[in-house]
C-alpha angles and dihedrals in degrees: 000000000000091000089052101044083056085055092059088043110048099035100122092062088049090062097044083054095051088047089056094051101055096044089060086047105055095039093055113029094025085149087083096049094100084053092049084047087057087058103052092088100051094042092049097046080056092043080054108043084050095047088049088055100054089081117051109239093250089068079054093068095036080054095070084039082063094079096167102057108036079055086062097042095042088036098044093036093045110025111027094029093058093050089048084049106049089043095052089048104065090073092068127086117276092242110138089213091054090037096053098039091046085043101046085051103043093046096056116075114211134259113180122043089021082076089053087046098049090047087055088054091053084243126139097287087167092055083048090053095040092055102056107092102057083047095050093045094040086049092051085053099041103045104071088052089055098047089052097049094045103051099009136230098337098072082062077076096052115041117081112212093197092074084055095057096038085045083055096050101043111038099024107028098027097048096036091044090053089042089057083045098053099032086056090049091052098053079047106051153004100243078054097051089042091052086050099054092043079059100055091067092060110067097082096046093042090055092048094051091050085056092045086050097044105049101031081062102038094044092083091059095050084052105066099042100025088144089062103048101033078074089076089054102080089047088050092052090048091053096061097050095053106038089052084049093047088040090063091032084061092035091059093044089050084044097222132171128283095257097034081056101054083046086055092043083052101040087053098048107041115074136214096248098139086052098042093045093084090052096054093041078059094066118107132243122314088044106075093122102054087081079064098045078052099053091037080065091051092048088053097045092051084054087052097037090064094055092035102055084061097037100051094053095033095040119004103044107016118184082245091057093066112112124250108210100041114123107243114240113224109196113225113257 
C-alpha cells in the first residue's frame, strides 16, 4: 500500500521519467519506432480499463446526477473550447497537416491524466473520472462535425470513419465493459477483489508506459520537419493559459465547490492527445506529420501540467475562494 501511495505521489516524476526515456529512445534506436506505433492501442485500451476502475460504477451514474458540473465540463469542452480553438488557430499557418492535427488535439478533452493531475491539486478527481465516459463518447461524435465546419468539405475525404469506431470499441466499450466485469466479480468473490486491488497499482505505470510508447514512435517524425511543427507551440501554450482562466471563470458562475472547481478548470485545460494519436496516425498521405502536431501537444501539456497543478490550488481556485451559499450536491449512492 506504501509502495502505491508513493505512486500517486510521486507521478509527476514518473512521467518525467517516462519522457526521458523515450526521448532517448527515439533519438537513438529510431529504427523500432513502427513496432512501438503498433502498441499505442493496446497500451491505451489497459490505461483505460484501469482508469475506469479507479471509481466504483456507481460514481458513473451520480456523475450524470451532478448537472452543474457536467454542464461545465460538456459547455466549457464543446461550446467555449471550439470558439478558443478556432480563434487561436488562425495564427497558424494555414497548412491543412498542422490544422487537422491542432485541431484533432485541442477539440478532445482528456480522460485519462487529467484525473492524476486533478487528484495533485486536491480537486474532484472522482467527478472528473466519473465523468469520462460521456466526454470520451460526446468528443468521437463531435469531432468529425467540427473538423468539417473549421477547414470545409475537403477534410469528408479525409477522414476515415472506420479509426473512430474502432476507437469506440477498443479503448470506450472493451475497457468499460471489463471495468463493470471486474468491478461486479470483486463485489462476488475473493480471487475478484484480489484481481481489483492488484489493478489499482497499476494507473500511474501504465501512463507512464503509454507516454514512453507515444512519443518514443512518434519522435522520429518531429525530427525531420521540427520548423514546421514547432508553429503549433505558441498556440499550445496559449491554450493553456486561457482554458485554466474561462474554467474558473464557469466554475464561479455555476458556483461549485472548491474541488469540483479545480476538477472543471483541469478538465477544460488538458487534451486527449494519447487517445486521438491513432486517429490521426489513420489519415492518408499527405498527412504524415499531423501524428507529430498531436504529441507536440502532449510534450506542451506535461510543461504546463507541472506549474498548473500548484497555481490553480494556490492561485486559481484557493480553499478561500469556495462559495458559501451554494447548495452541496450529494451524489446518489
Amino acid at each position: 500500500m506504501r509502495s502505491r501511495e508513493w505512486l500517486q505521489r510521486h507521478q509527476i516524476a514518473v512521467y518525467a521519467v517516462a519522457v526521458a526515456l523515450a526521448v532517448g529512445i527515439g533519438v537513438g534506436r529510431p529504427s523500432i519506432a513502427s513496432f512501438l506505433e503498433r502498441l499505442i492501442t493496446p497500451v491505451l485500451a489497459v490505461l483505460l480499463y484501469v482508469t475506469f476502475l479507479e471509481v466504483p460504477f456507481v460514481r458513473f451514474r451520480a456523475a450524470f446526477t451532478n448537472g452543474r458540473f457536467m454542464a461545465g465540463a460538456l459547455g466549457l469542452n464543446f461550446l467555449v473550447v471550439p470558439v478558443v480553438v478556432y480563434g487561436l488557430t488562425r495564427f497558424l499557418p494555414q497548412e491543412p497537416v498542422l490544422l487537422v492535427g491542432a485541431f484533432m488535439v485541442l477539440l478532445t478533452p482528456c480522460i485519462d491524466y487529467v484525473i492524476a493531475f486533478t487528484d495533485l491539486a486536491e480537486g474532484d478527481a472522482e467527478q472528473v473520472t466519473a465523468a469520462t465516459p460521456v466526454l470520451l463518447v460526446l468528443q468521437l461524435l463531435l469531432l468529425p462535425v467540427y473538423l468539417r465546419l473549421f477547414m470545409g468539405s475537403q477534410i469528408a475525404t479525409v477522414i476515415d470513419p472506420e479509426p473512430f469506431l474502432e476507437a469506440f470499441l477498443l479503448l470506450i466499450a472493451l475497457p468499460l465493459a471489463l471495468a463493470w466485469l471486474t468491478d461486479v466479480g470483486a463485489a462476488r468473490s475473493e480471487i475478484g477483489g484480489r484481481w481489483q486491488a492488484a489493478m489499482g497499482w497499476l494507473p500511474v505505470p501504465m501512463m507512464g508506459a503509454t507516454l514512453l510508447v507515444v512519443i518514443a514512435s512518434q519522435l522520429p517524425r518531429v525530427q525531420d520537419s521540427i520548423g514546421q511543427v514547432a508553429a503549433v507551440v505558441p498556440v499550445y501554450v496559449a491554450f493553456l493559459v486561457v482554458m485554466p482562466l474561462l474554467g474558473r471563470v464557469a466554475a464561479g458562475a455555476l458556483r461549485l465547490g472548491t474541488g469540483e472547481s479545480r476538477a472543471l478548470v483541469f478538465t477544460a485545460v488538458t487534451r486527449n492527445s494519447l487517445v486521438v494519436l491513432p486517429l490521426a496516425l489513420a489519415l492518408p498521405a499527405g498527412y504524415e506529420l499531423a501524428p507529430a502536431v498531436v504529441v507536440t501537444q502532449t510534450l506542451v501539456e506535461l510543461t504546463g501540467m507541472v506549474v498548473l497543478t500548484r497555481v490553480v490550488p494556490a492561485w486559481l481556485v484557493s480553499e478561500s475562494s469556495e462559495p458559501t451559499s451554494a447548495p452541496a450536491i450529494v451524489p446518489d449512492e
